[in-house]
N, C-alpha and C positions, 0 to 999 in steps of 0.2 A: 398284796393290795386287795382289799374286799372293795371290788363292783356293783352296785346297783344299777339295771336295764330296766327301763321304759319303753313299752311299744305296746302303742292304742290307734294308728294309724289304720287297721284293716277291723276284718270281723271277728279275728283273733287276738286276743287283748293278752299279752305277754310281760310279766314280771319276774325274772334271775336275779338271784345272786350270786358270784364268782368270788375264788379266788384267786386272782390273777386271770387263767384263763379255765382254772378249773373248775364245772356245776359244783356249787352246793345245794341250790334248791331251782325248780323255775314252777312256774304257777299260772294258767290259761283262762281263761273264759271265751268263750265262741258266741256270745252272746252281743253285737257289736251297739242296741241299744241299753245295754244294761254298764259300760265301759263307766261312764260317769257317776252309777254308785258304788259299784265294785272294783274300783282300781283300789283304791285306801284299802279296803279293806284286804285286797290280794299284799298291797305291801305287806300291812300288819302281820298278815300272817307268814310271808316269805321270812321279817324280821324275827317271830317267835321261832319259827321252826327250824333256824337255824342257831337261833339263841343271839343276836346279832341286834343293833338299833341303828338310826340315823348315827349317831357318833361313830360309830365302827368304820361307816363307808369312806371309801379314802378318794371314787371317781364314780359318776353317773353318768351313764350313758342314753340317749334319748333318740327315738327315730323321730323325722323331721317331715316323714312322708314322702313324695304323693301319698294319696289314699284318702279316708275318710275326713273331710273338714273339719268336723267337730271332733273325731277321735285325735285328730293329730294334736289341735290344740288345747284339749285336756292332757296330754302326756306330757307337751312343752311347760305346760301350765305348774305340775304337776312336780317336774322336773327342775324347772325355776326356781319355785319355793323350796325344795331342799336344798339346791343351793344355795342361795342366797342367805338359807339361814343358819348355815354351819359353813360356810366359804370352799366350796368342796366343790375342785371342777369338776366341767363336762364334758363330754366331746358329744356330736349330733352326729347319726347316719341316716340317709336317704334309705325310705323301704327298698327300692330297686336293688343298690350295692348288697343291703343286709337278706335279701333273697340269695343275688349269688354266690355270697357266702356260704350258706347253708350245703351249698354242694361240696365245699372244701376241693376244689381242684383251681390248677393252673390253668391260663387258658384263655379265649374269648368266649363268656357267661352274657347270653342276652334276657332279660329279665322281662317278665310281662305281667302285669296289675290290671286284672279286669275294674274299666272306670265307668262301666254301665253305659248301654244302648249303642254297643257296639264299638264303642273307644277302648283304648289302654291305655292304660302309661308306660314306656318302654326305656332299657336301659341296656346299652351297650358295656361291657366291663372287661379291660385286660386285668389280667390277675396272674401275679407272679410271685416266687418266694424271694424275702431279703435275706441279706447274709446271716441272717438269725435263723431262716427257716422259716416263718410266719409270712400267711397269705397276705400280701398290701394291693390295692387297686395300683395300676401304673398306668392306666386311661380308663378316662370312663365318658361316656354321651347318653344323656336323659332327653327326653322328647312326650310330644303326648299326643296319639294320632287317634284316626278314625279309620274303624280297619273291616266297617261294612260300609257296602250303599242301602238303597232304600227299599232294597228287596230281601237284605239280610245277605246278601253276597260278599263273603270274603273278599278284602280289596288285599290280596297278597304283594302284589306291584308297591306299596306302601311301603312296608314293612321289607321286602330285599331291598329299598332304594335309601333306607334309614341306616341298614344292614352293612351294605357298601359304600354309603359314605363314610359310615363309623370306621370299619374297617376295613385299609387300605393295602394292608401288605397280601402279600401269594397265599392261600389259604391251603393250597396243597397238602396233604397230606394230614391235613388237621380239622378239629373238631367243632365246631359250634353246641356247648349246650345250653339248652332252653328251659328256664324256669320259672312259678308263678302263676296264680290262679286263672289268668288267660291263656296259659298254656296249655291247662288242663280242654279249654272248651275248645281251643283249635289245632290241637294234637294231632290229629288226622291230614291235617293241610300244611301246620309246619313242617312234619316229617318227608314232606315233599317239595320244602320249598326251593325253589330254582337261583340258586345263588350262582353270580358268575365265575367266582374264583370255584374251582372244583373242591368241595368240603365236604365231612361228615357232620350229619346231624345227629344229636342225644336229646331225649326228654327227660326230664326230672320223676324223680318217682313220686308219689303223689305226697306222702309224707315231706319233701322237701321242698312243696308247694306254698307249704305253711311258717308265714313268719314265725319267729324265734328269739326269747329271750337271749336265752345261751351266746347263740351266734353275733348276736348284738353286741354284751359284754366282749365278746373275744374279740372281736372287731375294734371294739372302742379302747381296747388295752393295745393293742398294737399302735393305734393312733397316738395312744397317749404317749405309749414309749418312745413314738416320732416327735413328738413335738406338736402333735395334731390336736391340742385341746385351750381351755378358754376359761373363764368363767361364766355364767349362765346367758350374758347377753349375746353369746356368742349362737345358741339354740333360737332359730327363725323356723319356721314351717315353709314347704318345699310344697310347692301344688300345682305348678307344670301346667296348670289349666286354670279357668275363670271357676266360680261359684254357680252352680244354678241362681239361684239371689240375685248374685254379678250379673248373667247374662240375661233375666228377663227384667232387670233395672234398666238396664241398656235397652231392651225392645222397647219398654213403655216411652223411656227417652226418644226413642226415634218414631214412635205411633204404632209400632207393630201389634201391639197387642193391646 
């Protein structure tokens, strides 16, 4: 089964093609305003260079976000129209899960999306193998917090309280790893964070910080082989949080501003 992956949700704009869950090509842009003229153009060329077209793909995979608003909904967009115009399902993954992916381990993966001015988006993930061997989510809790006050101070209390409610069971002996471009800027305070069940903590390397085609497709084929896919109305955007737009429409509504 040849996959095509979409993911414009971050500053990283992500285009793979797979064979099932094997790279054949992936293709990047870090440019997070330039996603909207150069995604087409990243397919085009993911399609030549593996000699590959729209007809070949047999399932598309699309991130759904959190993350960028406008990137999310040019990927969905994006993502839509190819299927809808060769009938070619899709399955949708949340940034979060497609971050802890990237790690490829067993485990409780907590995921963290820097959402500017001190918030994140956060994502709780058990992650286990099925009788196939292939990584499947078997719980997951998404949230969107505020994880400074107004001096710039770490509200850590947040974050274990998100922590432990997600996860319930004895942590003893086991591991918590931390992944995602939030995790990079509070690295230093995660690594210390005071959780009540007795746990180890891991941070992610920095390379595994970075969304990923790849990791996308192999995700989205597992789903498929589940039964986890649709056709394209089934891909909504995931945004955990209001719009700036949203929220100072709302102040003018009430006189704030």
């Amino acid at each position: 089964m040849k996959i095509l992956a979409i993911d414009t949700s971050s500053q990283n704009a992500s285009v793979a093609i797979t064979q099932n869950q094997e790279k054949l090509i992936e293709i990047n842009n870090d440019d997070e305003k330039t996603h909207s003229q150069k995604l087409m153009p990243m397919i085009d060329e993911a399609f030549k260079k593996t000699k590959t077209s729209l007809n070949d793909i047999e399932l598309i995979v699309c991130c759904l976000g959190p993350g960028s608003f406008t990137g999310v909904r040019i990927g969905i967009a994006t993502a839509k129209a190819f299927s809808d115009s060769r009938n070619i399902p899709t399955v949708g993954i949340n940034s979060l899960e497609e971050l802890a992916y990237n790690l490829k381990k067993q485990g409780y993966i907590c995921s963290l999306i820097d959402a500017g001015h001190g918030n994140a988006y956060v994502g709780i993930f058990k992650i286990e193998k099925d009788q196939n061997g292939d990584l499947q989510t078997v719980k997951e809790d998404l949230t969107f917090l505020n994880l400074q006050n107004e001096k710039g101070e770490f509200l850590e209390e947040k974050l274990i309280k998100f922590i432990e409610k997600s996860i319930k069971e004895d942590l003893k002996e086991q591991t918590i790893y931390f992944v995602g471009n939030a995790n990079i800027a509070y690295k230093g305070i995660i690594e210390k964070l005071k959780i009540k069940n007795p746990c180890k903590i891991e941070i992610a390397d920095d390379n595994q910080n970075i969304s990923s085609g790849i990791t996308l497709a192999q995700i989205g084929y597992t789903k498929y082989k589940n039964g986890e896919y649709g056709n394209s109305s089934i891909l909504s955007p995931i945004y955990l949080r209001k719009s700036q737009a949203e929220l100072a429409l709302e102040q003018k509504s009430k006189g704030e501003i």
